[in-house]
N, C-alpha and C positions, 0 to 999 in steps of 0.2 A: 828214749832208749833205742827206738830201731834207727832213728837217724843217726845218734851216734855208732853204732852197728855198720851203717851204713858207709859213713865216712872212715870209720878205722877200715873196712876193705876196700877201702881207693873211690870209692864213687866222691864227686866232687860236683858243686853247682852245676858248673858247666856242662857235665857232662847230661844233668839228668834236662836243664836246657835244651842241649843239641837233640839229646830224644825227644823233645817236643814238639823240635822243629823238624826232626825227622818223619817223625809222627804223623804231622801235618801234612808232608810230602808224600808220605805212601799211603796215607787216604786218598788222596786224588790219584794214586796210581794204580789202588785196590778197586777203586772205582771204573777208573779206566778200562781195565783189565777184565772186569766182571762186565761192562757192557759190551765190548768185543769179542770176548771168548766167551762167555756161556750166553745162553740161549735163553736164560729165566727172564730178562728185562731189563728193565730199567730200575725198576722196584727191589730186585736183588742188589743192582748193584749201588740204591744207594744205601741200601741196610748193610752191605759191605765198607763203602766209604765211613758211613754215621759209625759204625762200629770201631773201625778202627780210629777215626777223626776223635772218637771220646778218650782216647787214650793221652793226647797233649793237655791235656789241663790236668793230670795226675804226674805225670811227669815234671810240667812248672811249678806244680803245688811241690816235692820233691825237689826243686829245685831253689825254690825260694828258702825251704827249712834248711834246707842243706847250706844254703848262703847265708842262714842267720846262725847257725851254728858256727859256719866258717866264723865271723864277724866275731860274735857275740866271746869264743873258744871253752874249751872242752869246762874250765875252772866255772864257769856261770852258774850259779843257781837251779837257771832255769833248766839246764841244762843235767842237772843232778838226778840220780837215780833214786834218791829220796823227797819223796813227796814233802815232807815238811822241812826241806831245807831253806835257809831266808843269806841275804844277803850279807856279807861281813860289815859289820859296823865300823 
């Protein structure tokens, strides 16, 4: 349900992809940034990077359902908002 939710307001594989890979990117720049500009460490700034860094493998996982929904389309079973729905014979 929420990934169809999802996909009726425009979110598409690709895009929740790109955030993963954006994701990726701005941990190493959250990282960056927390060891030159603040003053906490080193230890801050990888509890910055690891913090943000956890957030691409929700985004591909989001990304993969949203591509099976794509594939699979709205009509599938599995896809059904009823739990005991079964496949057309």
């Amino acid at each position: 349900m929420i990934i169809r939710k999802l996909h009726e307001a425009g979110l598409r594989s690709e895009h929740a992809y790109l955030a993963g890979v954006a994701s990726i990117g701005l941990s190493f720049l959250s990282w960056m940034a927390s060891v030159k500009v603040e003053q906490a460490g080193v230890d801050r700034a990888d509890r910055w990077g690891i913090f943000v860094g956890e957030w691409a493998p929700t985004f591909f996982c989001l990304g993969l359902a949203l591509a099976q929904y794509e594939h699979a389309g709205a009509d599938n079973p599995l896809w059904s908002d009823d739990p005991r729905a079964t496949a057309p014979a």
